[in-house]
C-alpha positions in Angstrom: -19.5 -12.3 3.2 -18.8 -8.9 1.9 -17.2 -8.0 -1.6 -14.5 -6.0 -2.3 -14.9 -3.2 -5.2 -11.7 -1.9 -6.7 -12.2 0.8 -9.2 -9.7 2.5 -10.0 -9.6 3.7 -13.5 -5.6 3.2 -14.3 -5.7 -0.2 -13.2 -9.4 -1.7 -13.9 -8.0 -3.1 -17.4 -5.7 -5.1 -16.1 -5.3 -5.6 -12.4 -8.4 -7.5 -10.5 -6.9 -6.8 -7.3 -9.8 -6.1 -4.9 -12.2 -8.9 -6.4 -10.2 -10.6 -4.1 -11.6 -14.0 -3.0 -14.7 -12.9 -4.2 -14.3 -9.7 -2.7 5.6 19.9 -4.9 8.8 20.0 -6.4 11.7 17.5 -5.6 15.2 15.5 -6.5 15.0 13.2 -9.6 14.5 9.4 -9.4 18.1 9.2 -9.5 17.9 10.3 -5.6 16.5 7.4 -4.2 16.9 4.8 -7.1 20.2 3.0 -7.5 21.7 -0.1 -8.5 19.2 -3.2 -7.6 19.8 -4.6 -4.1 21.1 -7.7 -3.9 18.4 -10.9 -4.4 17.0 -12.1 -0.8 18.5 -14.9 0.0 19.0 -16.9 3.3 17.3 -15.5 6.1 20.7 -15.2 7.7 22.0 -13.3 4.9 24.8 -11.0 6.0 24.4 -7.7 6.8 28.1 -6.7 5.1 28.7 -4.8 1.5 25.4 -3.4 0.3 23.3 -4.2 3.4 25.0 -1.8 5.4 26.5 -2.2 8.8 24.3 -0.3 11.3 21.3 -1.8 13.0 18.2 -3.1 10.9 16.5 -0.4 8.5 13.3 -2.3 9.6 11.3 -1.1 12.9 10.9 -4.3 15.2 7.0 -5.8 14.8 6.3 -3.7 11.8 6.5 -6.2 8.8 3.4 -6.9 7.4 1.9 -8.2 4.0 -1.1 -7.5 2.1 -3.0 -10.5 1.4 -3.7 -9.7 -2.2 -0.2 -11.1 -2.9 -1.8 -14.4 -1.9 -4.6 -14.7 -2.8 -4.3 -17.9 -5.0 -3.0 -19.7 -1.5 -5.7 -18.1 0.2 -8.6 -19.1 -1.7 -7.7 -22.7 -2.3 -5.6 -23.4 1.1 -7.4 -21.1 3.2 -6.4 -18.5 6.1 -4.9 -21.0 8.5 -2.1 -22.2 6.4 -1.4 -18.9 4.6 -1.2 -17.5 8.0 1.4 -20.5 9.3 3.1 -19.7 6.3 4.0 -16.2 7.2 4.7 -16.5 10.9 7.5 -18.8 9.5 8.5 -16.3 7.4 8.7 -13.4 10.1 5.9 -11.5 9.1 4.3 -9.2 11.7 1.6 -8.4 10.3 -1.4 -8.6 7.3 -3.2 -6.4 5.7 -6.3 -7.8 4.4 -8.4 -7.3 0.6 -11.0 -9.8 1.3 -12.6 -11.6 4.2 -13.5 -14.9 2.5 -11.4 -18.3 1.1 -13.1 -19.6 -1.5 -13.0 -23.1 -2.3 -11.6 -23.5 1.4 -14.9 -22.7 3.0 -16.8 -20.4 5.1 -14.9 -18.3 7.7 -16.4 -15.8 10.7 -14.7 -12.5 11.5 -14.1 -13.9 14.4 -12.6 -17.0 13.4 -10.1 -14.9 11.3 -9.2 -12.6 13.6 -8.4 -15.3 15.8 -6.3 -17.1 13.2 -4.2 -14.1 12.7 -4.0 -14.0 16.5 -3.0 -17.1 17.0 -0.3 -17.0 14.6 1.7 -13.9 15.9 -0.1 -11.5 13.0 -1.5 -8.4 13.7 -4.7 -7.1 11.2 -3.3 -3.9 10.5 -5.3 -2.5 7.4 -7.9 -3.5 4.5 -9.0 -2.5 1.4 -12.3 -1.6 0.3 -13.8 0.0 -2.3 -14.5 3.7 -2.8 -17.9 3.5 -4.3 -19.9 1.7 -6.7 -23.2 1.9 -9.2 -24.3 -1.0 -7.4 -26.6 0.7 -4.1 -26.2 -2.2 -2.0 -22.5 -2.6 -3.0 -19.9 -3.4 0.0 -18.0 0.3 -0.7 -17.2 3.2 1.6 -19.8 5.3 -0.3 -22.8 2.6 0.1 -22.3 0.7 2.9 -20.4 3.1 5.5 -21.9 1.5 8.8 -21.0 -2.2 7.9 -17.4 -1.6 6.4 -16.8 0.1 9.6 -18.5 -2.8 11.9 -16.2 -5.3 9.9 -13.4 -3.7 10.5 -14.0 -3.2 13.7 -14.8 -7.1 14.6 -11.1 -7.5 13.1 -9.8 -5.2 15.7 -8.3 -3.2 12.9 -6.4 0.5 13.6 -6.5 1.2 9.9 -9.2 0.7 7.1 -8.7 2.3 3.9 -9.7 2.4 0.2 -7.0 1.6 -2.7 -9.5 3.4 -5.0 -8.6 6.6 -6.7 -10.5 9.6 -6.3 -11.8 9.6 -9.5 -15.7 9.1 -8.4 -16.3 12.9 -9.9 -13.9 13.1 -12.9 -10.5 14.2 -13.1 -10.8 18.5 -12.4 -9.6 20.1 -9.4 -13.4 20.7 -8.1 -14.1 16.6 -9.1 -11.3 15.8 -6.3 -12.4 18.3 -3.9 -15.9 16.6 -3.7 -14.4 13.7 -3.7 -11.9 14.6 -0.8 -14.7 16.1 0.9 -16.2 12.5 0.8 -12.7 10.9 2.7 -13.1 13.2 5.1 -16.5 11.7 6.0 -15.5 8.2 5.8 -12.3 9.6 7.9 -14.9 11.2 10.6 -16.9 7.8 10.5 -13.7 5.9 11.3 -11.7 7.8 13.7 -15.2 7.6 16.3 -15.0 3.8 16.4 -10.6 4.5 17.0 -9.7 4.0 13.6 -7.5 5.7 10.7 -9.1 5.8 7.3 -6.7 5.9 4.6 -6.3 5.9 0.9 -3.8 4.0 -1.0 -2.4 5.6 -4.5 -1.2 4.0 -7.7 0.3 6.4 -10.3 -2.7 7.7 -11.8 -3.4 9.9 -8.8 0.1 12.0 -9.3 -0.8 13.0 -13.0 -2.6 16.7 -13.5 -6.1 18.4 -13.4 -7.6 18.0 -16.8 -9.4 21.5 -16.3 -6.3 23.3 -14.8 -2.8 21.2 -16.1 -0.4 23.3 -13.4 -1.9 21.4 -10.5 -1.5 17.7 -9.6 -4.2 15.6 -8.8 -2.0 14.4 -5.5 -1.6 17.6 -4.1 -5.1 18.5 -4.2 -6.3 15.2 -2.4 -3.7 16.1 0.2 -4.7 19.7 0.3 -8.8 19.4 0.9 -8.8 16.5 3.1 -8.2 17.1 6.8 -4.6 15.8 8.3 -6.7 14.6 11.0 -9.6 12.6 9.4 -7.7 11.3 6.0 -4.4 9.3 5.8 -2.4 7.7 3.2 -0.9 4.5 2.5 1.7 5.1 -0.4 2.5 2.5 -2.6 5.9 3.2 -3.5 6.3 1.4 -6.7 3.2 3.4 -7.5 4.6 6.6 -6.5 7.8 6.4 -8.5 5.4 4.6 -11.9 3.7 8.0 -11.5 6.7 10.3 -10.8 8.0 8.2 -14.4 4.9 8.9 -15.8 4.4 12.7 -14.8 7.3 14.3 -14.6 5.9 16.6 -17.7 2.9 18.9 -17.4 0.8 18.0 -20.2 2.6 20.9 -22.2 5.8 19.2 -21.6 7.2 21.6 -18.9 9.0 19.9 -16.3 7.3 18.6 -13.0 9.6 16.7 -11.0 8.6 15.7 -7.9 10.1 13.0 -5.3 7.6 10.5 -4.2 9.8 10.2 -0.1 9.5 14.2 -0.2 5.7 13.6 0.5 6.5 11.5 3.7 8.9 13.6 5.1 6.8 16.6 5.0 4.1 15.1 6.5 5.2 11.8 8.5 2.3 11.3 10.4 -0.1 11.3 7.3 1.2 8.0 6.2 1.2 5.4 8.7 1.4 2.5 5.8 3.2 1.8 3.3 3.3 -0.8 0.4 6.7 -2.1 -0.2 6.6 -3.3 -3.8 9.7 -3.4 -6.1 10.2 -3.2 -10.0 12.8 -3.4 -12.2 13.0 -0.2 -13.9 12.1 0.0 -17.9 11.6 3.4 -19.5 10.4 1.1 -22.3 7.0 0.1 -20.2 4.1 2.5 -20.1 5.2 2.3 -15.9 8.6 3.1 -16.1 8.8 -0.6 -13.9 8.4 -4.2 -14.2 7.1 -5.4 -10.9 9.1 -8.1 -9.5 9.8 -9.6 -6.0 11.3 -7.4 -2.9 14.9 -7.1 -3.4 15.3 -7.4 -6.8 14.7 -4.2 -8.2 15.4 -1.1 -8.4 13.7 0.8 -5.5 16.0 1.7 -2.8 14.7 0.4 0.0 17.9 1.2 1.8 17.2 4.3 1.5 13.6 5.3 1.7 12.8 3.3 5.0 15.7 4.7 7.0 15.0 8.3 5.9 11.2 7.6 7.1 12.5 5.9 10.2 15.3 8.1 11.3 12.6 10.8 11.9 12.3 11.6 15.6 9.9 9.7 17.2 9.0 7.9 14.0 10.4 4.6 14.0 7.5 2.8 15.6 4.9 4.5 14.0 5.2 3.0 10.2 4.0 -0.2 8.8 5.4 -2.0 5.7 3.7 -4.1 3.7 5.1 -6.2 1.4 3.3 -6.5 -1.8 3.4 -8.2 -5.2 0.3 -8.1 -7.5 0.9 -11.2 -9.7 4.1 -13.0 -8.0 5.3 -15.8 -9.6 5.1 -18.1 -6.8 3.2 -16.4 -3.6 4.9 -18.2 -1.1 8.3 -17.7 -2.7 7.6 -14.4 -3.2 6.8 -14.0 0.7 9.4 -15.4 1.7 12.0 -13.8 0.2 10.7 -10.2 0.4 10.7 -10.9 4.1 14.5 -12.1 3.9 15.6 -9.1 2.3 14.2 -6.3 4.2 14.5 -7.9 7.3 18.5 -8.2 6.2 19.0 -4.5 5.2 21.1 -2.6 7.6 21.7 1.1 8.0 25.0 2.4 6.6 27.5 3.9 9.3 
């Protein structure tokens, strides 16, 4: 069964997240971050006081989960029971980082995507890796064809890469061949019906070592077609790197606002990763991550300004995430209890 290669650079020290099972300008963060939300609690929680009184903040059938955040249950429980798990839980969806279980045995594409079926989750997305040294490596870059048949056999709209386009280096010409390469894999995908995106961590919003006036970001968004190349922003991510590179490197100021990406370009971000931190100017982050609901990130906030967008409200997906939970299942559950109890405010 295939591997999963995750290389980006910012993370590789200490995140193993896709070896999996064996796999410009804007407001301040003061504009979207406030106090934290209240802790998930019962799903029945009340939708009073700081949850707002208007109708849900989350679109019907668009809650998913990426599987990362699980992958201790998954490799020693297996699919089945992970997937039980979050059906109780309300979860629409699952976006996968690995097609294997581990110690729970050998499982067919097949037999997953009917376990998924048959537990009221849609496959919405997966991770793979960008590219590797390794020819024969299961990555976008060396193994095109059979990324795309897997994801295909999943019956998957979206397949994606949580790599960073740092294949070339870190100059404005490195992510223009690099960008050139996503829109390949973004050609490749959308003629077997599928959407090809990237996902970011906060690496990719710091600046062009050859040219320290232009962000990395803006030139992956700039040189890869609207058409062919999507994104998947990790919003915990977005606002680590918005922490992190609010300065050019000579210490001018470079604010930007992570949502003021969506909004100018909606339909360029069909995922999203719903992760929360509790903010801590004294962590190289600017966050501590921690479960949905208990930090800092207005959630409130950022999915009703995405969703109030005309015609936009069924076109997101939201997937929770936590790389290193505490307890996986608790951590499930309760991220699913607290967006599902956020209300708009009249």
């Amino acid at each position: 069964m295939s591997r999963i290669q995750h290389t980006d650079p910012e993370l590789a020290h200490r995140l193993s997240r896709r070896n999996m099972l064996g796999v410009a300008a804007g407001a301040t963060a003061a504009a979207l971050l406030g106090a934290a939300a209240s802790p998930a609690g019962a799903a029945t929680q009340s939708a009073s006081g700081g949850a707002g009184h208007g109708r849900p903040v989350l679109p019907p059938g668009r809650l998913g989960i990426q599987l990362y955040s699980l992958r201790d249950k998954v490799s020693t429980l297996g699919f089945a029971p992970v997937f039980a798990e979050l059906k109780k839980y309300g979860y629409d969806e699952v976006e996968f980082a690995g097609y294997t279980q581990g110690s729970a045995g050998p499982i067919t594409l097949a037999q997953l995507k009917r376990l998924a079926r048959n537990n009221g989750l849609n496959p919405i997305g997966s991770h793979v890796g960008y590219y590797s040294s390794d020819p024969n490596a299961y990555t976008f870059a060396q193994n095109l064809n059979k990324v795309l048949d897997d994801a295909q056999a999943l019956g998957l709209k979206h397949i994606g890469t949580a790599s960073g386009p740092f294949r070339y280096g870190s100059t404005v010409d490195a992510w223009k061949r690099a960008a050139e390469e996503f829109n390949t894999y973004g050609a490749a995908a959308r003629a077997r019906g599928m959407k090809f995106y990237q996902h970011n961590h906060s690496e990719e919003f710091s600046f062009a070592t050859d040219n320290p006036k232009v962000r990395l970001y803006d030139v992956l968004l700039a040189e890869t077609d609207p058409k062919l190349v999507y994104l998947e922003m990790d919003i915990f991510w977005a606002y680590s790197g918005q922490f992190r590179f609010s300065k050019r490197p000579d210490g001018t100021p470079a604010p930007f606002e992570p949502l003021n990406y969506v909004l100018r370009q909606p339909h360029r971000y069909p995922l999203f990763h719903v992760k929360d931190g509790v903010s801590d100017p004294g962590n190289q982050y600017g966050y501590r991550m921690t479960d949905v609901g208990d930090g800092d990130i207005d959630y409130q906030r950022f999915i009703s300004a995405v969703t109030r967008l005309r015609g936009e409200r069924l076109a997101h997906h939201w997937q929770a995430e936590h790389d290193n939970p505490t307890e996986s299942f608790t951590f499930a559950r309760r991220s699913s209890q607290h967006l599902h109890s956020l209300r708009e405010k009249c």
